[in-house]
Steps between C-alpha positions, in 0.01 A plus 500: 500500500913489429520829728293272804828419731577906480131533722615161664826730618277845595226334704813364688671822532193677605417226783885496627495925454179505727681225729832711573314831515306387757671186713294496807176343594227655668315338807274233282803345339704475854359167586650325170801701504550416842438115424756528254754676702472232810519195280810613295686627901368212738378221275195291548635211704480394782143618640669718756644768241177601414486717804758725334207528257337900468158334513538345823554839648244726247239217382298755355100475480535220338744195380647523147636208313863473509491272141641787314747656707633129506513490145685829461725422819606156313564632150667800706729245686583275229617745302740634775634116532552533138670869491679389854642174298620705211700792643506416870302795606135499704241762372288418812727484766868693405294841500655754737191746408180332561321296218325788324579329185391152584208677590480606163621193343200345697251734298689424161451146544116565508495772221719279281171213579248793404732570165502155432083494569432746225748371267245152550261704380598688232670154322151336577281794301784466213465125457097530446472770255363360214562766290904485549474116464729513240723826547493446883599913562369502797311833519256410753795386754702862373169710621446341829856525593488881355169532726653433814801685477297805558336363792600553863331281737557187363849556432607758810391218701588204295814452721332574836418219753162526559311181474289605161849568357585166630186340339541698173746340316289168544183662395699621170640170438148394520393748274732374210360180570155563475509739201629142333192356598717323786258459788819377716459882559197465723761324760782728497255752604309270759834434621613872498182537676492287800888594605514845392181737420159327561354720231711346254311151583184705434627690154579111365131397644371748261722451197375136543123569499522779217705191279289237581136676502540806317715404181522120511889498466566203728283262762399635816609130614819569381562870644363407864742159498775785424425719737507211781815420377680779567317592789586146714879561341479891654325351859785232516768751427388820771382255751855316481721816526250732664397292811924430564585870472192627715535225764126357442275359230350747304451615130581886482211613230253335661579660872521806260159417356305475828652791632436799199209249380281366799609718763457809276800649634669641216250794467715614812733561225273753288195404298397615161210543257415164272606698218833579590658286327385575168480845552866596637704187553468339198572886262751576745675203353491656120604888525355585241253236402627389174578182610125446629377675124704241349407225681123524449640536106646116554238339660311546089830281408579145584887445407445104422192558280540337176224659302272179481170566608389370877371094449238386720498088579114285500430673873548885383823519668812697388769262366811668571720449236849619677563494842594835563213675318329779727734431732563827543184615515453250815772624682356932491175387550572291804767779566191772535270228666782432777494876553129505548485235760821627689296863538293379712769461793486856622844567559716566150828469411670534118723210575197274534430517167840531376473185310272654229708761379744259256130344387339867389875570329490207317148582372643881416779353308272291305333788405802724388668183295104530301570890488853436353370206280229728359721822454402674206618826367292726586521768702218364763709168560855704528361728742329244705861228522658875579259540785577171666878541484439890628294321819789218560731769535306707711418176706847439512616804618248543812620141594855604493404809691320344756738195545777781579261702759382183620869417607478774809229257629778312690642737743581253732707361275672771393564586894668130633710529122594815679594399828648139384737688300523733823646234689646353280786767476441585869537147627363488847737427794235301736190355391233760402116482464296657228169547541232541204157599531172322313499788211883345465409173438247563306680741247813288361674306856536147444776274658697505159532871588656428822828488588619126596715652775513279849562862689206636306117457621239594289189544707137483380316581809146659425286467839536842640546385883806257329671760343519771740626202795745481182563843451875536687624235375470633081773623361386612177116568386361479139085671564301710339501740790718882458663585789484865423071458442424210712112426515317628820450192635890366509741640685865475449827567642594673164879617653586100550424455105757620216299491167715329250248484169136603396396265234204657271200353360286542269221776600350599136570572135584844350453458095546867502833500613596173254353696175677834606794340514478256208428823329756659551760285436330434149468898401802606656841385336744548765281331742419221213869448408602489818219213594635271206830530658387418814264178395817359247711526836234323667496209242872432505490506816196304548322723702176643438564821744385789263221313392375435883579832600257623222200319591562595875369872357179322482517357816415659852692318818478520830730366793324189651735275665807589715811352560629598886806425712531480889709768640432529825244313779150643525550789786132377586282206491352486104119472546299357128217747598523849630353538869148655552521830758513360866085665573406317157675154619284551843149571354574172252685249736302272453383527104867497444589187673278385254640657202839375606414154522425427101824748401677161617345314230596728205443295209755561309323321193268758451744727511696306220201507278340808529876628343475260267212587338595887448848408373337195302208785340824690428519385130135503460449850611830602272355347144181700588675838599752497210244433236265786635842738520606423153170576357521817655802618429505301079 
């Protein structure tokens, strides 16, 4: 379609909108956005810089591949050389403030890859239509781009650097290669696979078996030689970089694989039922589940069927007469089969199976461009194109709503903004420490957000014993603790600490509050007149201030992270755990020399995780409340 570059420009907007409303990372993207930050500020070379390196002193349970951090780092450095050349100005190093926004020009690199991924696709699906051989309009293409505009996971996290979102743009490229009839595909994924996300190795294992054996598209020969291909390319590449930045040979996925796979160990991170996937992930995805309606609608449709009947050769075999016929078809049926065999691993995540979701839109915008093709007049047909547009609305809207709520995920971020901007007007007079706790770290602190200060040390103790031998010498604390309601079990010198900001969080929705006040600024006039005001301010100004402040009314915060400032030494000795009553530490001496022994070893991994997964469910639980809310209050 002529208006195709407009939905080129939105699904751009959208991805960048989501990117700037929400620049931090959580805990699972750290490692790569770590990577990223240590190669661009101490380089790779010579061996020894490497201890600088985040991972040497947080390795995490186990190694990641540094392949595309390096990639970002490099087209991230190159383009300062470039921009350095031309006006004689460093965006990486002549930054007073900290390098928030190379942080975030780190995560528009990737999202700009994920743009570009879909864009593979959609020209792919336009060049096979036979029907729009001649007029080339590209309807097909217009849907699926249309599709995923209303979609938040895929694009909230199209710019974030976990290693699926690494792998993605690869997969999609393979994609647009395969819906040719392009079986190069098969090794962008193997590749994809063995130096990203194993279960992408798996996904292009099953696309090759469904081609080969279930609709004779292309040799099994030739799909297994591809796969090999890519895969030796993908070992070469991880085992290069990877055993240099970890100090020892290894290949990341598959230390990865025999830990969550053989071991079993990543049921310590929450199992679920076999049918979890299809039942919640996978209609989580499509709120509501027009997009899943549709797509069942397109699998009845091949786009490069010509109309001639199926030929058989002297064996009974299918001759296929184009190389991209049922191509389609392969990819959603290997799509569901790779979800089948992936249920079986007991613990569940959405972003496992992230790769399916472009696949099933595809297939739903093949089965709106038949709707469209087939309009009629009547009433029936009117109501039901009506319908879909009603839903992509609606789906749009609760992803807007719960991109903004999911923003207050990041307290942490929010908090060392806070306090870099803190010091940055209060420059200290002698170096300083600031301290941040695990629920920090996890919630939006990277080193981009740091300050690059020599009299400024940001400190990430988390064993317990460490910190509190630390304790006198911080000078400012970012936790999760309140001085004014500390839990029973820590006990504080609260007269040595100055609060200086309570960051909130997100703690629930209130729909209530959101229609109320929608509703009254539509009924009342004063109110009404006085909100167009406001919002045409806003947009000459940039700013989308009255918009944010109205969906806060359907938001409920709470203060979770605090920002605190040394005023005084502790008047007593800070103890992590309150002490038991002097006849209670007699009657248990010796239990509790026991029970002191493994406090030593906090793990603060477990920790880490167990956070994790309730701000990581955050979304989840959100899609699931709203919908219920709404229905109650329509």
């Amino acid at each position: 379609m002529k208006l195709s570059w407009i939905l080129d420009i939105l699904l751009t907007s959208v991805v960048v909108g989501y990117l700037l409303l929400a620049p931090y990372t959580k805990v699972e993207e750290s490692f790569n956005m770590q990577a990223i930050h240590d190669i661009l500020n101490f380089g790779v070379y010579p061996a020894k810089v490497l201890e600088n390196f985040d991972h040497k002193s947080f390795p995490g349970v186990v190694p990641r591949s540094f392949v595309g951090s390096l990639f970002v780092a490099a087209v991230l450095k190159a383009s300062d050389v470039f921009f350095s050349q031309s006006v004689g100005y460093s965006i990486l190093t002549n930054s007073e403030f900290g390098q928030l926004h190379v942080q975030v020009m780190a995560r528009g690199i990737l999202a700009t890859l994920n743009i570009l991924g879909f864009s593979a696709i959609r020209n792919s699906i336009d060049a096979i239509v036979y029907k729009e051989r001649k007029t080339r309009r590209g309807v097909v293409g217009f849907f699926f781009l249309l599709l995923l505009l209303s979609q938040f996971h895929l694009l909230f996290y199209s710019s974030r650097t976990l290693p699926n979102f690494f792998a993605l743009p690869i997969v999609s490229l393979a994609f647009s290669r395969l819906i040719l009839g392009d079986m190069s595909g098969l090794a962008l994924m193997a590749f994809a696979g063995v130096v990203f996300r194993l279960e992408v190795g798996v996904f292009a294992s099953v696309i090759a078996l469904v081609s080969s054996f279930g609709f004779g598209q292309s040799p099994v020969t030739t799909n297994f030689f591809m796969l090999a291909a890519g895969a030796l390319v993908g070992l070469a590449l991880t085992v290069s970089v990877d055993s240099y930045f970890w100090g020892r040979w290894l290949i990341p996925e598959l230390e990865a694989f025999q830990f969550n796979i053989l071991h079993g160990k990543s049921v310590e991170w929450g199992v679920e039922p076999y049918s979890a996937y299809f039942a919640n992930y996978i209609p989580n995805f499509f709120r509501p589940p027009h997009v899943l309606a549709l797509a069942i609608v397109g699998l009845f449709h091949d786009p490069a069927h010509d109309g001639s009947p199926p030929k058989l050769d002297k064996n009974n075999n299918l001759i296929i007469t184009h190389p991209a016929r049922n191509s389609i078809r392969v990819l959603v049926f290997s799509a569901l089969i790779f979800v089948a065999l992936i249920s079986g691993q007991p613990h569940k995540e959405w972003r496992f199976i992230i790769y399916i979701v472009p696949i099933l839109t595809l297939s739903a915008a093949i089965g709106l461009s038949h709707l469209w093709w087939k309009r009629t007049a009547s009433l029936a047909h009117k109501l039901l194109l009506l319908f879909v547009a009603c839903s992509f609305l609606l789906s749009w809207s609760i992803s807007a709503f719960i991109a903004f709520v999911s923003s207050f995920n990041y307290p942490g971020g929010e908090a060392i903004s806070f306090l870099d901007n803190y010091l940055f007007k209060n420059p200290p007079q002698q170096n300083i420490t600031v301290h941040m706790d695990v629920p920090a770290c996890m919630t939006g602190v990277t080193k981009f957000t740091e300050l690059h200060d020599s009299a400024i040390t940001f400190d990430k103790t988390e064993n317990k014993s460490a910190v509190l031998k630390l304790w006198k010498d911080f000078d400012y604390l970012i936790t999760t603790i309140d001085m004014n309601h500390p839990p029973q079990d820590v006990v504080l010198d609260t007269t040595s600490w100055e609060l200086l900001e309570a960051v909130p969080a997100f703690a629930g929705i209130n729909p209530v509050g959101l229609i109320t006040t929608v509703s009254t600024v539509v009924k009342d006039s004063k109110s009404r007149n006085a909100f167009v005001k406001s919002v045409w301010k806003d947009t000459k100004n940039w700013e989308p201030t009255t918009l944010f402040n109205l969906l806060k009314n359907g938001v409920v915060l709470r203060d979770f992270m605090f920002v605190y400032k040394r005023v005084s030494e502790d008047s007593l000795p800070i103890e992590e755990y309150a002490p038991l009553p002097e006849e209670e530490k007699e009657q248990n001496e010796e239990p509790l020399e026991l029970k002191q022994e493994p406090l030593e070893e906090v793990e603060p991994q477990a920790i880490r995780e167990a956070l994790n997964e309730e701000i990581d469910a955050v979304e989840d639980i959100l899609e699931t409340e709203f919908s219920q809310e709404a229905e109650q209050h329509a």
